[in-house]
N, C-alpha and C positions, 0 to 999 in steps of 0.2 A: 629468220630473225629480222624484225625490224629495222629501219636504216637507225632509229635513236637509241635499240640496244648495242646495237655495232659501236653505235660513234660515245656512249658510254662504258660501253667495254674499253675501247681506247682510251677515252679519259681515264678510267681506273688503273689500266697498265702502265700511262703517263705517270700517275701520281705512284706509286710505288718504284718506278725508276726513280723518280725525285727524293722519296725518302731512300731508298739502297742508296743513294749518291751521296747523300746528308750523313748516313749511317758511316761510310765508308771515309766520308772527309774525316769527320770525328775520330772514326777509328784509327785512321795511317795519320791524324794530326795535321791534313792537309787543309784547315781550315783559313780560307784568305788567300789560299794557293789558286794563283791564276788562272792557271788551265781546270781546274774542278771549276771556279767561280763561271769560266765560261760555257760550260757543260750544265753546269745546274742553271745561268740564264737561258739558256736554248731548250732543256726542258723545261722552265715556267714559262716563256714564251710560245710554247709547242701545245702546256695544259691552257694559257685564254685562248688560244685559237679553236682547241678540240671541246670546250666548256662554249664556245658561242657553235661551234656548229654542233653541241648537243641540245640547245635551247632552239636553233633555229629547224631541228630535223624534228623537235617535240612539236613544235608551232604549226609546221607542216601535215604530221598525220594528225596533229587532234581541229587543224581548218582551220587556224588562228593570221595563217600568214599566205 
């Protein structure tokens, strides 16, 4: 497997923790609750980090960078 299918696989399993977290506030009514709001900033912070090293691993094999 390629390093930008890796580092997209990981983007994808980022984004589906983010929605289960979102799923899971709404569900237990934890919406605005501290400790979730801090956990869903740490994964949107987690998905631009893993979204720029899937643009910069794409640049690499296709000899753009």
């Amino acid at each position: 497997m390629e390093d930008s299918e890796i580092a997209k696989r990981d983007h994808q399993r980022n984004k589906s923790e983010i929605v289960n977290l979102v799923k899971e506030m709404f569900g237990l009514d934890k919406w605005g609750n501290e400790e979730y709001k801090k956990k869903l900033e740490e994964l949107v912070i987690k998905d631009d980090e893993l979204i720029k090293d899937v643009i910069k691993k794409i640049k690499l094999e296709k000899g753009l960078e």
